[in-house]
Biopython code that builds the backbone (N, CA, C, O; Angstrom):
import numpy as np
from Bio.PDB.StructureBuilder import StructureBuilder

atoms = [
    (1, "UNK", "N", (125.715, 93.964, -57.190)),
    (1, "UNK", "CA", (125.647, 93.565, -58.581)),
    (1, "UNK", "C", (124.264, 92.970, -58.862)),
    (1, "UNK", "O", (123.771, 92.521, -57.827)),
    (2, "UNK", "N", (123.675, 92.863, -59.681)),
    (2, "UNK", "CA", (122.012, 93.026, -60.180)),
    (2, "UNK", "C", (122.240, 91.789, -61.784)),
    (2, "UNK", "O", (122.559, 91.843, -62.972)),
    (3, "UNK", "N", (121.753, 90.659, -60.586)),
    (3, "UNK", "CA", (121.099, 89.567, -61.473)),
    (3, "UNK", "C", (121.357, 89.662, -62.606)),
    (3, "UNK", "O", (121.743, 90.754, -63.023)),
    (4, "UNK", "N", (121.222, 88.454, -63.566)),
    (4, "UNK", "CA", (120.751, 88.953, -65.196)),
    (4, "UNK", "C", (119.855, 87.731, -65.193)),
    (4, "UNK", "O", (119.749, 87.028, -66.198)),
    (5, "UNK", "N", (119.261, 87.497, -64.152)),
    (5, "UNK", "CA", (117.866, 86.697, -64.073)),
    (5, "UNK", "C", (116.883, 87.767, -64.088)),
    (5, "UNK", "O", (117.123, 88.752, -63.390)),
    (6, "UNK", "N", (115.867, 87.732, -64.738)),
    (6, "UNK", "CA", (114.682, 88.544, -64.901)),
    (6, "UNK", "C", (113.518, 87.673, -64.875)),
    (6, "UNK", "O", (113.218, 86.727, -65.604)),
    (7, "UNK", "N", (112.661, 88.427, -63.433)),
    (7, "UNK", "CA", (111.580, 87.473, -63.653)),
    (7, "UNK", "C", (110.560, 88.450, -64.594)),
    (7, "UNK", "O", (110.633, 89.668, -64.761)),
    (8, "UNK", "N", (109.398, 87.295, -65.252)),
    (8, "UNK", "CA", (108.569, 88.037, -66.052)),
    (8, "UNK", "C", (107.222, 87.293, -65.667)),
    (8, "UNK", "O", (107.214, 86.201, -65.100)),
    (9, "UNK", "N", (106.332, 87.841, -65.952)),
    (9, "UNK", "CA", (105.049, 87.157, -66.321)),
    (9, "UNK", "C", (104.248, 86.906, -67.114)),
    (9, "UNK", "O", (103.655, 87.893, -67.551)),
    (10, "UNK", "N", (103.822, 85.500, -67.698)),
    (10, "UNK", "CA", (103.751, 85.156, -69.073)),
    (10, "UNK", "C", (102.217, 84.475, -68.654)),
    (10, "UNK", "O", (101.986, 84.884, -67.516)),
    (11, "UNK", "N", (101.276, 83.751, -69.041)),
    (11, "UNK", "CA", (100.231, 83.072, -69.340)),
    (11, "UNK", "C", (100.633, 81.909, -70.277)),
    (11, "UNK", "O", (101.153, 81.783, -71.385)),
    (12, "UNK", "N", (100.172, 81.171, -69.359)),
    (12, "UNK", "CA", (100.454, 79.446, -69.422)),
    (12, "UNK", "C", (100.143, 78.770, -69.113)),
    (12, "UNK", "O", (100.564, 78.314, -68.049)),
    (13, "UNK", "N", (98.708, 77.922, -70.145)),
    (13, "UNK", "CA", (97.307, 77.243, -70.049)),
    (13, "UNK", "C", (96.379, 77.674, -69.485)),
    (13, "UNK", "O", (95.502, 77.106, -68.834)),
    (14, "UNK", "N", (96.611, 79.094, -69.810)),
    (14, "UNK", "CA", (95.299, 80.049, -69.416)),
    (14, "UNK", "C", (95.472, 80.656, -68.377)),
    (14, "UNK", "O", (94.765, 81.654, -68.236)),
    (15, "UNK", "N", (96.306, 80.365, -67.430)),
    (15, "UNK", "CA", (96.683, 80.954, -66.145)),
    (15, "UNK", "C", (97.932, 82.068, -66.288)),
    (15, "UNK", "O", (98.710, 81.922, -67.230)),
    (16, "UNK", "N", (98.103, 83.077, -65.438)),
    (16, "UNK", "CA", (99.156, 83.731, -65.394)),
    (16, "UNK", "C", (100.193, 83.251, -64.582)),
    (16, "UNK", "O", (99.833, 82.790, -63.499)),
    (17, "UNK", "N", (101.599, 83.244, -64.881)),
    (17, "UNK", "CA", (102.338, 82.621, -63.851)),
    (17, "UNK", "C", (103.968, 83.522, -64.134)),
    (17, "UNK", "O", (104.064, 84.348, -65.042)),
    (18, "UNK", "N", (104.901, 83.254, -63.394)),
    (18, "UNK", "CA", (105.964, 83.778, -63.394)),
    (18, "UNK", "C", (107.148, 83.023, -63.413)),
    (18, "UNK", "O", (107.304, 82.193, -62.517)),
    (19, "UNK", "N", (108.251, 83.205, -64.521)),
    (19, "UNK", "CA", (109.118, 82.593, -65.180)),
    (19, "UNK", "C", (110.729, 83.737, -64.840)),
    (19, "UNK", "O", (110.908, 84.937, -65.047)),
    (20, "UNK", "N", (111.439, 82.894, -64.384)),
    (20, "UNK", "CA", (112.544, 83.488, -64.323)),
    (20, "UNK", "C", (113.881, 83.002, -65.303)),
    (20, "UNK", "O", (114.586, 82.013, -65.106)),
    (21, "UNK", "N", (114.014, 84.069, -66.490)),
    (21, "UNK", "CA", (115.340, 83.964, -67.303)),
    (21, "UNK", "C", (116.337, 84.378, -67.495)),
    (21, "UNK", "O", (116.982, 84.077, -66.490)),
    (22, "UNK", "N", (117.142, 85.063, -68.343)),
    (22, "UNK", "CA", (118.114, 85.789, -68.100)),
    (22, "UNK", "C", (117.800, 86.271, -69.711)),
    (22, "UNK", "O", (117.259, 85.422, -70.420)),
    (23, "UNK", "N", (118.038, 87.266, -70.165)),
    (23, "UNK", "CA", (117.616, 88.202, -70.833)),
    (23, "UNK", "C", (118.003, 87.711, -72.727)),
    (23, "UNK", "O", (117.305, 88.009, -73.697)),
    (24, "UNK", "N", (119.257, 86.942, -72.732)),
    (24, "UNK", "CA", (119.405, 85.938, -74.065)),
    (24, "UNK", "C", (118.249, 85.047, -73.968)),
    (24, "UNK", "O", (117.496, 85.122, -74.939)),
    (25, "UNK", "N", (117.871, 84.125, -72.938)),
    (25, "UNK", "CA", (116.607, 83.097, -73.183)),
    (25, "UNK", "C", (115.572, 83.727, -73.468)),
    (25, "UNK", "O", (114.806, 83.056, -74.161)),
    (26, "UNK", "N", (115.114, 85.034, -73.157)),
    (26, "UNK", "CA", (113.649, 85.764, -73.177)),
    (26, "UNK", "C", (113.643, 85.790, -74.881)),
    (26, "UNK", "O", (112.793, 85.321, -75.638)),
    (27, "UNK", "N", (115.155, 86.652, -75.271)),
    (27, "UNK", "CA", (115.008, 86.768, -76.796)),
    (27, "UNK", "C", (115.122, 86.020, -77.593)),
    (27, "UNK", "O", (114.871, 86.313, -78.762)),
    (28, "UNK", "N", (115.696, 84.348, -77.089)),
    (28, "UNK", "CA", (115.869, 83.678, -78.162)),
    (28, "UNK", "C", (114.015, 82.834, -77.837)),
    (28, "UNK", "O", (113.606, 82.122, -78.754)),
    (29, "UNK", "N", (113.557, 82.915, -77.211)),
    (29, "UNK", "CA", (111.796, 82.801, -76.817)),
    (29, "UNK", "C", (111.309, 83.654, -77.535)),
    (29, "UNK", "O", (110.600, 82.906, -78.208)),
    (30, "UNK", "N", (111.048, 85.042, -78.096)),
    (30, "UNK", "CA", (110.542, 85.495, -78.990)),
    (30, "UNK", "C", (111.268, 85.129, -80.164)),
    (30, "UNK", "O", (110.548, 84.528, -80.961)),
    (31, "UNK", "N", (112.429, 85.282, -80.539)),
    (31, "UNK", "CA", (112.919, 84.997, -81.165)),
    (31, "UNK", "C", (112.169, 83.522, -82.503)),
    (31, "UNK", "O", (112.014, 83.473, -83.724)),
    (32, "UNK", "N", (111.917, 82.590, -81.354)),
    (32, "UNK", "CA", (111.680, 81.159, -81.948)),
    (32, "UNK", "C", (109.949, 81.412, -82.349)),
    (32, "UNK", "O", (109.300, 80.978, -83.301)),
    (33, "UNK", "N", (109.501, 82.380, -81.083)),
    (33, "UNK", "CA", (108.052, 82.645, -81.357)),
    (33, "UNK", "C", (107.939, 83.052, -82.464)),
    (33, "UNK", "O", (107.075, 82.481, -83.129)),
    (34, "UNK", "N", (108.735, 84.194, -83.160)),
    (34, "UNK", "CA", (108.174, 84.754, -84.271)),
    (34, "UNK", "C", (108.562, 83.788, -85.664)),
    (34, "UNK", "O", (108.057, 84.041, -86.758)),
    (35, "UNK", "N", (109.317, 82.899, -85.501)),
    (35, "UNK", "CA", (109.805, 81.771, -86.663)),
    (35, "UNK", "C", (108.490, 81.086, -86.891)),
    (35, "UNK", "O", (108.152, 80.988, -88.071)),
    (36, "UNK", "N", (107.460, 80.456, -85.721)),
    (36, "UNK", "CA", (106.825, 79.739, -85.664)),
    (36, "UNK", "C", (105.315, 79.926, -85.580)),
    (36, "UNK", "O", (104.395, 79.121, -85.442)),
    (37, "UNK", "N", (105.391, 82.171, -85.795)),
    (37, "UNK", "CA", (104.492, 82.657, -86.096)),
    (37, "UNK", "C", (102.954, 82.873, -85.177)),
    (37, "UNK", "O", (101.807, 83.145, -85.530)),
    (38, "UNK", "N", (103.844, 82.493, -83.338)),
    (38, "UNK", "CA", (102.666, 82.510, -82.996)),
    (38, "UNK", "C", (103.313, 83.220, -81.421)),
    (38, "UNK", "O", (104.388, 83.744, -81.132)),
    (39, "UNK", "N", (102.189, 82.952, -80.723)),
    (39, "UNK", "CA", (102.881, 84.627, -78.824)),
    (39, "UNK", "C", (103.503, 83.811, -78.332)),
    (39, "UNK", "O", (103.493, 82.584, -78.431)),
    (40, "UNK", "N", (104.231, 84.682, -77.624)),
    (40, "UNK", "CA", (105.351, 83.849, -76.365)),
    (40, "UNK", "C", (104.778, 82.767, -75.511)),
    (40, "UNK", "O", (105.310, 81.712, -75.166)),
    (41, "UNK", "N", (103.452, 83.286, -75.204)),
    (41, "UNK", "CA", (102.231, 82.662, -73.909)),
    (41, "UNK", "C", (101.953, 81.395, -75.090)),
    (41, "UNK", "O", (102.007, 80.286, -74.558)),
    (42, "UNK", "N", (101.705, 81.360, -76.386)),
    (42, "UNK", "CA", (101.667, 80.265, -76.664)),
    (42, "UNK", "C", (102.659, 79.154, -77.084)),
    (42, "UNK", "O", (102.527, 77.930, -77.076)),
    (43, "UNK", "N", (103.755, 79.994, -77.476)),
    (43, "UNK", "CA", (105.084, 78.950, -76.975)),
    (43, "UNK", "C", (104.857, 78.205, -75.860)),
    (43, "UNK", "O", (104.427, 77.052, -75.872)),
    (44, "UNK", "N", (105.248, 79.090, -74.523)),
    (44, "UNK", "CA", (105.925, 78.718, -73.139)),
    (44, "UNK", "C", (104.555, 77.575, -72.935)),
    (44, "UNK", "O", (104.695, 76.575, -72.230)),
    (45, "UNK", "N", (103.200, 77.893, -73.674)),
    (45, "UNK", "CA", (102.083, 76.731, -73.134)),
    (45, "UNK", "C", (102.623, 75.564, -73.688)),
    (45, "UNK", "O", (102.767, 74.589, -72.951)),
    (46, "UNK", "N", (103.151, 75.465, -75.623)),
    (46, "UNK", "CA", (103.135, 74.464, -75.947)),
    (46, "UNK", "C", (104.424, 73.479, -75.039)),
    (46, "UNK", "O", (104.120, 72.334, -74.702)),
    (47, "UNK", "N", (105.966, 74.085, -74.668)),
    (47, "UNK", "CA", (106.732, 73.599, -74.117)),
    (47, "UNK", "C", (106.161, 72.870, -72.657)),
    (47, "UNK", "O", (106.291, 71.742, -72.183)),
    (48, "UNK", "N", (105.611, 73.857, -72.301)),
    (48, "UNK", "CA", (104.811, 73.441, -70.811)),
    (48, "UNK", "C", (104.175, 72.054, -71.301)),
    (48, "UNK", "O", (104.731, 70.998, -70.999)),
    (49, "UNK", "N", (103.228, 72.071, -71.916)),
    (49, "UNK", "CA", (102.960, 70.765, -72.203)),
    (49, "UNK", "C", (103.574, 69.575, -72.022)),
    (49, "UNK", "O", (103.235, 68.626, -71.316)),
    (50, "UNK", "N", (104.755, 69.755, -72.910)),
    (50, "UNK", "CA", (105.455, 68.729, -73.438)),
    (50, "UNK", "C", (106.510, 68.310, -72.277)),
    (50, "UNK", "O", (106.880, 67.140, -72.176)),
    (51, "UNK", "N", (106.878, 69.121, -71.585)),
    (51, "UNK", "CA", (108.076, 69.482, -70.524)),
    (51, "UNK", "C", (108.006, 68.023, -69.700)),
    (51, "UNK", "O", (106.948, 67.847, -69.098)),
    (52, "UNK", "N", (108.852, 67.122, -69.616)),
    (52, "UNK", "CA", (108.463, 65.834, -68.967)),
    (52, "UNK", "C", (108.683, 65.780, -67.212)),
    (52, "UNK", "O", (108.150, 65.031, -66.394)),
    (53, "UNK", "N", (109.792, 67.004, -66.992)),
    (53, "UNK", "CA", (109.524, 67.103, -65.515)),
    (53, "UNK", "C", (110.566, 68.455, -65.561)),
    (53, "UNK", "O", (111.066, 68.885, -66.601)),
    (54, "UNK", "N", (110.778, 69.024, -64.207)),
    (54, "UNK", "CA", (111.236, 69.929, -64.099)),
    (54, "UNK", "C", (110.486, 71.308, -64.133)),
    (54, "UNK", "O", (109.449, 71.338, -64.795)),
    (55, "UNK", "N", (111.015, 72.797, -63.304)),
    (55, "UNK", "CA", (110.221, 73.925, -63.938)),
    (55, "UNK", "C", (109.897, 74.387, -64.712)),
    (55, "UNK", "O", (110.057, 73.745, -65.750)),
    (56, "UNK", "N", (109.205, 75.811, -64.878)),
    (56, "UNK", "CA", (108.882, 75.715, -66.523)),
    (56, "UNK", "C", (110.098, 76.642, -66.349)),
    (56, "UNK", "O", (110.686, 76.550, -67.426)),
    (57, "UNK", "N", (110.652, 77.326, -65.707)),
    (57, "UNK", "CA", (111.974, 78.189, -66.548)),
    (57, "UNK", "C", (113.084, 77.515, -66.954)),
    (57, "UNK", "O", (113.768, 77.986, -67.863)),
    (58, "UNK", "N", (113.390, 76.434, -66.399)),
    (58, "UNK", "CA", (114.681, 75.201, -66.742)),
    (58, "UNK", "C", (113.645, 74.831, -68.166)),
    (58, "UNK", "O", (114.336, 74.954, -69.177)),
    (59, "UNK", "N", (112.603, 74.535, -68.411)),
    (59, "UNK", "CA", (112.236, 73.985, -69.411)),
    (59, "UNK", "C", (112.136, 74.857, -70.646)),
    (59, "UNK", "O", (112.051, 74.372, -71.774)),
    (60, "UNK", "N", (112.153, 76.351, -70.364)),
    (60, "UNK", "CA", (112.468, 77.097, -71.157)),
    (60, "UNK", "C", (113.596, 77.212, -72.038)),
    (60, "UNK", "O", (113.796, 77.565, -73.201)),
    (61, "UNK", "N", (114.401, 76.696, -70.857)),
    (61, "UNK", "CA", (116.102, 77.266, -71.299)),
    (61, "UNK", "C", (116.363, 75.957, -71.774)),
    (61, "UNK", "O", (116.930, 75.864, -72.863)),
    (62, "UNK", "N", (116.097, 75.072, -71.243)),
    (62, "UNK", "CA", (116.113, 73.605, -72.613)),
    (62, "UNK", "C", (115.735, 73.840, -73.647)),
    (62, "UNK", "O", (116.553, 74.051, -74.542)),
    (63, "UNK", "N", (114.604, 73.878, -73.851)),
    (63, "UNK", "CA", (113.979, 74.394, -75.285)),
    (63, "UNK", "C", (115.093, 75.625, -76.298)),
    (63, "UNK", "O", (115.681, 75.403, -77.357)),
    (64, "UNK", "N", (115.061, 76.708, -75.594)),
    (64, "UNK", "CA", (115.981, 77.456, -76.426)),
    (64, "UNK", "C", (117.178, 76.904, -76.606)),
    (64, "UNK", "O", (117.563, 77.239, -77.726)),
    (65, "UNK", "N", (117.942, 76.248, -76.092)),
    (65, "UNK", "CA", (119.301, 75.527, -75.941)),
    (65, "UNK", "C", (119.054, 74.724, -77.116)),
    (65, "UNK", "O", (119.873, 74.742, -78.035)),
    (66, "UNK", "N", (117.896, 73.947, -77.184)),
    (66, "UNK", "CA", (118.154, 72.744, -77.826)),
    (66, "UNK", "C", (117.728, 73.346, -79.416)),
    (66, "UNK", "O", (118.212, 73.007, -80.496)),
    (67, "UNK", "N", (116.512, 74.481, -79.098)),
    (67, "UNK", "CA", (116.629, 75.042, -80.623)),
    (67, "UNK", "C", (117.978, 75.379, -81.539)),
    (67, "UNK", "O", (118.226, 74.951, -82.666)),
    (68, "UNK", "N", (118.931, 76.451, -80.551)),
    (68, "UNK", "CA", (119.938, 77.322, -81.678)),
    (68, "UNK", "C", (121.183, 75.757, -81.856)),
    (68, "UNK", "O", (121.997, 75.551, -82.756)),
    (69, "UNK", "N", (120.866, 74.898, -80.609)),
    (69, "UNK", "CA", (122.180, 74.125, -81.184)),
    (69, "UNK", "C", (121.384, 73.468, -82.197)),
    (69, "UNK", "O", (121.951, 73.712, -83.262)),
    (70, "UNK", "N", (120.033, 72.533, -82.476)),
    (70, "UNK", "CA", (120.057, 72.177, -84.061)),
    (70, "UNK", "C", (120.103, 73.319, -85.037)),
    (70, "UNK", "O", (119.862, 73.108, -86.226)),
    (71, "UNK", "N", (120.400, 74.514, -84.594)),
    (71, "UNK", "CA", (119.773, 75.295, -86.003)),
    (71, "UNK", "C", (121.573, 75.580, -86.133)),
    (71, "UNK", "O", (121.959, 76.246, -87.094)),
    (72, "UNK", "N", (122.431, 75.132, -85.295)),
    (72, "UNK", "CA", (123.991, 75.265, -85.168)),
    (72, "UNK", "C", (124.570, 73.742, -86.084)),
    (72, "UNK", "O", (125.617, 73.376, -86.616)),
    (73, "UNK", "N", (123.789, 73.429, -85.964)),
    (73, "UNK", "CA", (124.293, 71.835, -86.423)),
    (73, "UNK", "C", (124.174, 71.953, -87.960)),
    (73, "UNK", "O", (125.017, 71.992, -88.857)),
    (74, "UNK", "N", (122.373, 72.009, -87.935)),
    (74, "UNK", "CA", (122.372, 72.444, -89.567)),
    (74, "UNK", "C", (123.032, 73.106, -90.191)),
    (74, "UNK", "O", (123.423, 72.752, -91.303)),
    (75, "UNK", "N", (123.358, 74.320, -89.616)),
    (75, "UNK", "CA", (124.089, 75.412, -90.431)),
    (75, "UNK", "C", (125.509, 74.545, -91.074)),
    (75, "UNK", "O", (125.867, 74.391, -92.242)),
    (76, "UNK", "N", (126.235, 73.982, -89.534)),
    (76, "UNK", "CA", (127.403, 73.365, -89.847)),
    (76, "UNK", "C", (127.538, 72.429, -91.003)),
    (76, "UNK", "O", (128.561, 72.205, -91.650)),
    (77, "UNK", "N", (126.132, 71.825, -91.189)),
    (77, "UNK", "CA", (126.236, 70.447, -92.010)),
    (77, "UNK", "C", (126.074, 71.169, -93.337)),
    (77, "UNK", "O", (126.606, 70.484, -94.210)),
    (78, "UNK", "N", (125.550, 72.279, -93.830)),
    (78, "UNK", "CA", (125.012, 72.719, -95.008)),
    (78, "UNK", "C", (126.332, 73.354, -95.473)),
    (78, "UNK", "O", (126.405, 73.706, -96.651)),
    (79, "UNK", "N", (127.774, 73.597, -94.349)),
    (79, "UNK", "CA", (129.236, 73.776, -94.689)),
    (79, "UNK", "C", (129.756, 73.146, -94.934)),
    (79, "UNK", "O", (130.870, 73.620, -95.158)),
    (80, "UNK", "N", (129.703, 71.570, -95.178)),
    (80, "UNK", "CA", (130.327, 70.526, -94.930)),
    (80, "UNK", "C", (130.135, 69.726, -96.696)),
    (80, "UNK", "O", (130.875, 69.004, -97.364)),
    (81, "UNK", "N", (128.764, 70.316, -96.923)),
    (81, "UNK", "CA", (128.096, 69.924, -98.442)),
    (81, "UNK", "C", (128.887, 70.210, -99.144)),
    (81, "UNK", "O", (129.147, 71.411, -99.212)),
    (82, "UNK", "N", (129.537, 69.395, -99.874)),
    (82, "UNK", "CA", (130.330, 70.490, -100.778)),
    (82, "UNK", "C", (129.483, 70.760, -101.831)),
    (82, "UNK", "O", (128.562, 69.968, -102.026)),
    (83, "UNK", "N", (129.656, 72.081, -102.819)),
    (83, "UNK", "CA", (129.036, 72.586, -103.695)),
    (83, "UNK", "C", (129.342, 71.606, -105.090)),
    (83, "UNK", "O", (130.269, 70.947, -105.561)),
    (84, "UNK", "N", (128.101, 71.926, -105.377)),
    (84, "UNK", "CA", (128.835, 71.311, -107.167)),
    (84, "UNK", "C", (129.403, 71.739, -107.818)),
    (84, "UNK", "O", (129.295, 72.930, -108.111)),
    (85, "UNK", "N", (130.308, 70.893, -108.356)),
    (85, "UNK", "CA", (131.448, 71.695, -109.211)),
    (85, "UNK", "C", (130.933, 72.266, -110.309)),
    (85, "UNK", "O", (129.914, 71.856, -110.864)),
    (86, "UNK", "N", (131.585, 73.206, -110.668)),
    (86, "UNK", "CA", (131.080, 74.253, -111.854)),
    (86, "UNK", "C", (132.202, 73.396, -113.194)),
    (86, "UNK", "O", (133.298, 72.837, -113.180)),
    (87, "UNK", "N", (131.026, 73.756, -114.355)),
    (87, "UNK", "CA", (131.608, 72.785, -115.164)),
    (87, "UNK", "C", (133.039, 73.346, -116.061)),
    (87, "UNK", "O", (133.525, 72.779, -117.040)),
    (88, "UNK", "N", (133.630, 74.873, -115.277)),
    (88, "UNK", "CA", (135.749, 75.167, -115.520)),
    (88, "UNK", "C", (136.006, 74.316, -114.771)),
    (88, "UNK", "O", (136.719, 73.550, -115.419)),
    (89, "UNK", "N", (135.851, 73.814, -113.492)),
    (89, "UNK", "CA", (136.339, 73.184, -112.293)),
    (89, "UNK", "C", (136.149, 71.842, -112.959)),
    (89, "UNK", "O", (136.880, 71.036, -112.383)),
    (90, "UNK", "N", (135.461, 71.263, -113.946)),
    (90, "UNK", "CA", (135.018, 69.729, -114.439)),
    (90, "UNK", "C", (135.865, 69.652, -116.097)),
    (90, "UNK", "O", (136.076, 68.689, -116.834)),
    (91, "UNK", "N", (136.209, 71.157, -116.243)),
    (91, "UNK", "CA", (137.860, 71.060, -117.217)),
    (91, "UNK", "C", (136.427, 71.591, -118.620)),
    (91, "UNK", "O", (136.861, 71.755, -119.760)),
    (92, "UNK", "N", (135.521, 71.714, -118.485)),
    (92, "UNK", "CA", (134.798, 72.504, -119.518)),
    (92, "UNK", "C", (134.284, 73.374, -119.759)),
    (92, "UNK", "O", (133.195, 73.375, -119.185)),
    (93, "UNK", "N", (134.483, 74.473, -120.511)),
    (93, "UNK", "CA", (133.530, 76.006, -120.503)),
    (93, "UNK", "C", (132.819, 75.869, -121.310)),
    (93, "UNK", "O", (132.998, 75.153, -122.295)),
    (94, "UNK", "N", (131.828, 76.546, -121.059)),
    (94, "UNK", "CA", (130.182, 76.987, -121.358)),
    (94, "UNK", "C", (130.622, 77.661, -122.230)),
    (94, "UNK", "O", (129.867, 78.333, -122.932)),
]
sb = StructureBuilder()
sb.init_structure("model")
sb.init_model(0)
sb.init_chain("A")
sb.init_seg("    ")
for serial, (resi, resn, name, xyz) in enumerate(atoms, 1):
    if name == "N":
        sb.init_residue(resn, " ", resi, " ")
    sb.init_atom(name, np.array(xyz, "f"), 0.0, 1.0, " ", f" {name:<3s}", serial, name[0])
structure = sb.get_structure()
């Protein structure tokens, strides 16, 4: 049976290096890249940066993790808003 870890090789702080994911983290990594309008290599640098310990592929999969659950949260909370009532629902027509 054949992994669904995929290693790849990305450039990260100028250097080339090799990152092992599983094929949802790669796409939700472009994925976030193209929201934020800039290359994968400059994602995985900016996370690298910031990454306070650990590899950079665990720090990958944090990052994507922690993206779709706020963008899961928001969604949830923008369900939760209730709409404004329309003014039949407030007992008056337009």
């Amino acid at each position: 049976m054949r992994s669904p870890v995929v290693k790849r090789s990305i450039v990260v702080g100028g250097h080339k290096t090799s990152v092992s994911l599983e094929e949802d983290f790669w796409n939700g990594m472009k994925e976030i890249s193209v929201l934020r309008n800039m290359t994968l290599s400059a994602l995985a640098d900016e996370i690298d940066r910031n990454r306070p310990h650990g590899n950079l592929s665990s720090a990958l999969r944090l990052f994507v993790l922690d993206h779709f659950k706020h963008r899961a949260a928001a969604t949830q909370l923008e369900q939760k808003v209730p709409a404004q009532p329309s003014h039949r629902a407030m007992g008056r027509e337009l």
